[in-house]
C-alpha positions in Angstrom: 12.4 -34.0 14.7 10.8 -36.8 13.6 11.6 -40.5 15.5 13.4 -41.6 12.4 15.9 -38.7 12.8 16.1 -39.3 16.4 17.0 -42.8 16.1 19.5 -42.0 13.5 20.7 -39.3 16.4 21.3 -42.4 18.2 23.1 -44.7 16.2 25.5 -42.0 15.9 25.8 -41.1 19.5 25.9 -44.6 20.8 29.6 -45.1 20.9 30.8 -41.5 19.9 34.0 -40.0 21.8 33.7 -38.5 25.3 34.5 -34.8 26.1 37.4 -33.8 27.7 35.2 -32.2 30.2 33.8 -35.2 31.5 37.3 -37.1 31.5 38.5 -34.1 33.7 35.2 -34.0 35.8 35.4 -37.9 36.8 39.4 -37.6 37.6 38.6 -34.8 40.3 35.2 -36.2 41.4 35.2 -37.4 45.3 33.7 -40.3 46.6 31.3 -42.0 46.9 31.7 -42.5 42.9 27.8 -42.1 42.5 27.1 -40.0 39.2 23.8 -39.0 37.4 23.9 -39.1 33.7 20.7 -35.9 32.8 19.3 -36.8 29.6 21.6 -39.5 29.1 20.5 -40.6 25.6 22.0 -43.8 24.0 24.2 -44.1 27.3 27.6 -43.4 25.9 28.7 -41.5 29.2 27.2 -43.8 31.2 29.7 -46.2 29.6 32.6 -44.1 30.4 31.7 -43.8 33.9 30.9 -47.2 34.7 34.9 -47.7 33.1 35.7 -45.5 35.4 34.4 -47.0 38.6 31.3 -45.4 38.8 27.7 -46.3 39.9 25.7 -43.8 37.5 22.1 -43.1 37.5 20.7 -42.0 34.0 17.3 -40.9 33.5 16.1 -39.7 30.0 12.4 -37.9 28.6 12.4 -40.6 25.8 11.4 -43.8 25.9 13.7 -45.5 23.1 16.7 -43.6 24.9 15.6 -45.5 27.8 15.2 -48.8 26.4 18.2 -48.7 24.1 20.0 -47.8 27.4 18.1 -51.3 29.4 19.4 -53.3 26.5 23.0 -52.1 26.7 23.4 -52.6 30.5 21.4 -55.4 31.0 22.3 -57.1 34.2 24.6 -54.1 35.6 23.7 -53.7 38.9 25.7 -50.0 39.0 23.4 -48.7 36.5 20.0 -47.6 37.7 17.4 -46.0 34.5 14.8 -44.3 34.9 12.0 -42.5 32.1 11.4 -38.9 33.6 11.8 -35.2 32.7 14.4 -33.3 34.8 11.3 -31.8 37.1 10.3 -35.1 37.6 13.2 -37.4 38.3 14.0 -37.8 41.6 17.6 -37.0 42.1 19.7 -39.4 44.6 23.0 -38.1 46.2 25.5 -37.8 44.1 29.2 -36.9 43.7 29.3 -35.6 40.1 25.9 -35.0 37.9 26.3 -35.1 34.0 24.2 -32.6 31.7 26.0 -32.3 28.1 23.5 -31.2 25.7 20.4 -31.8 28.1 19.7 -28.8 29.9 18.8 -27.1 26.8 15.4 -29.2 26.7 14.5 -27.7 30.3 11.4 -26.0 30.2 12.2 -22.3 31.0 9.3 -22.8 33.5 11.2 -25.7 35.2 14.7 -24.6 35.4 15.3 -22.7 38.6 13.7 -26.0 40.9 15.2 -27.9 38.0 18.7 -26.3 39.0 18.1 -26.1 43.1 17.4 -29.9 43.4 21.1 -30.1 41.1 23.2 -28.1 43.5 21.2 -30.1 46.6 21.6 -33.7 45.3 25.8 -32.8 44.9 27.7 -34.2 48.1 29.9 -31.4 49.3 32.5 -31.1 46.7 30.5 -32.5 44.5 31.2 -32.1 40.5 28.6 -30.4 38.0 29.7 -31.3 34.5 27.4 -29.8 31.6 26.9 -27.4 28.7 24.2 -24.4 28.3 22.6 -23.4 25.3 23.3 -19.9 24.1 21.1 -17.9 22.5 23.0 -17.2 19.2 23.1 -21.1 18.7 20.4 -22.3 15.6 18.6 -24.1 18.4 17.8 -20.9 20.2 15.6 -19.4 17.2 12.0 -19.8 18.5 9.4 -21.4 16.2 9.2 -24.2 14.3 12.7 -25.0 14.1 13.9 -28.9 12.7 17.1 -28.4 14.5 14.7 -29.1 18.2 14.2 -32.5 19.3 11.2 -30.8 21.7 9.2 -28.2 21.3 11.0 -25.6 22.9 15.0 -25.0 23.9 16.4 -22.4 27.0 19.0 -20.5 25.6 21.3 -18.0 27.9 23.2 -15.1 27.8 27.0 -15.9 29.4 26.1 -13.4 32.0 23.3 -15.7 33.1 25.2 -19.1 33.0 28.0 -17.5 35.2 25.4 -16.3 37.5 24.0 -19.3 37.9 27.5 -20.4 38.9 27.4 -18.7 42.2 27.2 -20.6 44.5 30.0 -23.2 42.3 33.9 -23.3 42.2 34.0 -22.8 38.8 37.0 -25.3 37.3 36.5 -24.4 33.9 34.1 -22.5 31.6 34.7 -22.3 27.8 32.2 -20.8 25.2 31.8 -22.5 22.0 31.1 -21.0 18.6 31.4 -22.7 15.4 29.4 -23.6 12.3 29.4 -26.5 10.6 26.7 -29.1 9.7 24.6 -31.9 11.9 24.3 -35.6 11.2 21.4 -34.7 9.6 22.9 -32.7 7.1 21.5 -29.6 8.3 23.3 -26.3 8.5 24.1 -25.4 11.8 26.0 -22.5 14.1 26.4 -23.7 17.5 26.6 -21.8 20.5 27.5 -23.4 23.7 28.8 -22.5 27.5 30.4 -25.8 29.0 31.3 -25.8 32.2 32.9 -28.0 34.9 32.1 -26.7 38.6 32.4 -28.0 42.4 30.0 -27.6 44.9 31.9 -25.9 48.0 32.3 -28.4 51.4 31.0 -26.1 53.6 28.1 -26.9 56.3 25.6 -24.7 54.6 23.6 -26.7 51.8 20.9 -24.0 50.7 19.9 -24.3 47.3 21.3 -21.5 44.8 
């Protein structure tokens, strides 16, 4: 996707509506009220959790997600930003972490540490709020494909994403399919697992 498009992503992200998910995650989310926002993009959720009385980290791969985020919540001391890839970043303690529409840009490679230091960084009872990709979405179809803001997407089978959910109280778990068209005009079937989950309180804190 070329920066133009991704910009364009933006604008029409900046101030769109927030998923119920989300709204449900932060109203059963335990305190400390310290959230990560994964791939957190023009910082809409970020907004909606500072409303909501939390301090959020957001870290994004891009750059202009990054700055567009530094300009929005300039002088906010309860937002902390940071420019990394989910291997990278380095995630701080947290009682709810926020991936909607970002773990489909994990390298394949990269998601099972990816997904250990997730479930580690959660206090005990911690939320996971987020959405998989799955493999009948137009995202999943491997080559050059214009629907792909990176070069490659990880797609699952709902066995997979459930499995991963093993070591989670799943809350809720819904499987999207619908077809439609993007902001960009294109044509578009979308296939999604989202899922809301809580880390259990037990003494135990192995990675899953």
């Amino acid at each position: 996707m070329h920066r133009k498009e991704i910009a364009k992503y933006y604008d029409d992200t900046e101030s769109r509506s927030i998923r119920d998910d989300l709204i449900f995650a932060a109203s059963v989310s335990v305190e400390p009220k310290i959230a990560i926002d994964c791939g957190c993009g023009a910082g809409a959720d970020i907004n909606y959790l500072l409303t909501s009385g939390f301090t959020v980290h957001g870290f994004d791969v891009d750059e202009e997600a990054i700055s567009r985020c530094r300009a929005r919540f300039k002088g906010n001391d309860k937002v902390s930003l940071a420019r990394a890839s989910f291997d990278e970043y380095d995630y701080p303690k947290a009682s709810l972490v926020v991936a909607d529409a970002s773990l489909f840009f994990c390298p394949r490679a990269d998601f099972k540490t990816v997904w250990s230091k997730i479930y580690n960084c959660l206090v005990p009872n911690g939320i996971f709020c987020g959405s998989f990709l799955g493999t009948q979405d137009t995202m999943a179809a491997p080559g050059d494909n214009p629907s792909v803001f990176w070069p490659a997407t990880t797609a699952f089978e709902e066995a997979d994403v459930r499995a991963l959910m093993k070591n989670y109280e799943v809350l809720r778990f819904n499987t999207i399919k619908s077809a439609g068209k993007t902001s960009q005009g294109r044509a578009h079937h979308w296939h999604i697992y989202q899922v809301v989950a809580r880390k259990p309180n037990r003494a135990e804190n192995a990675a899953p």
